[in-house]
C-alpha atoms as one frame of an Amber mdcrd trajectory, in Angstrom:
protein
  -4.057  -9.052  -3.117  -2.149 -10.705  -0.191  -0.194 -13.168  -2.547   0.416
  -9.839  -4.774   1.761  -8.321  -1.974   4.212 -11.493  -0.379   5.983 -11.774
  -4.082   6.534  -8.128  -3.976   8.014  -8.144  -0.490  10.037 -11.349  -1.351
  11.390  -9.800  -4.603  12.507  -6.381  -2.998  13.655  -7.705   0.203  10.726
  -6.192   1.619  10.735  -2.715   0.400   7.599  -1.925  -1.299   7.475   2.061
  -2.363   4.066   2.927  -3.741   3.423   6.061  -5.674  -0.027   7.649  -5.614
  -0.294  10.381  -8.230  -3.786  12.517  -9.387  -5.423  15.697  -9.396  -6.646
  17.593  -6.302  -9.620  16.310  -4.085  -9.833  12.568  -5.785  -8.787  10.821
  -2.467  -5.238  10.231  -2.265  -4.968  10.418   1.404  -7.699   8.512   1.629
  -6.929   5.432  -0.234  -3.074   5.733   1.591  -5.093   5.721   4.793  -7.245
   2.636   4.092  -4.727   1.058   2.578  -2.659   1.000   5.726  -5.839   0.324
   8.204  -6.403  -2.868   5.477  -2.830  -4.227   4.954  -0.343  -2.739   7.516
  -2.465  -2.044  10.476  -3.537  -5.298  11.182   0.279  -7.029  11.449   1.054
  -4.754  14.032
């Protein structure tokens, strides 16, 4: 996932835009919110 993620930030100059689409109540928020504790939190 981490590898994923460097080739997508070296091929947009850093600028990754991630669109999270589905019905109501599936956990949209959620998976933005662990997504960030997992991959953005920690580098801060």
């Amino acid at each position: 996932m981490q590898s994923a993620l460097n080739e997508l930030a070296k091929r947009t100059n850093g600028d990754v835009y991630i669109g999270v689409v589905g019905s109501v109540r599936v956990g949209k928020s959620t998976l933005i919110t662990k997504l960030l504790d997992h991959l953005v939190v920690p580098s801060i």
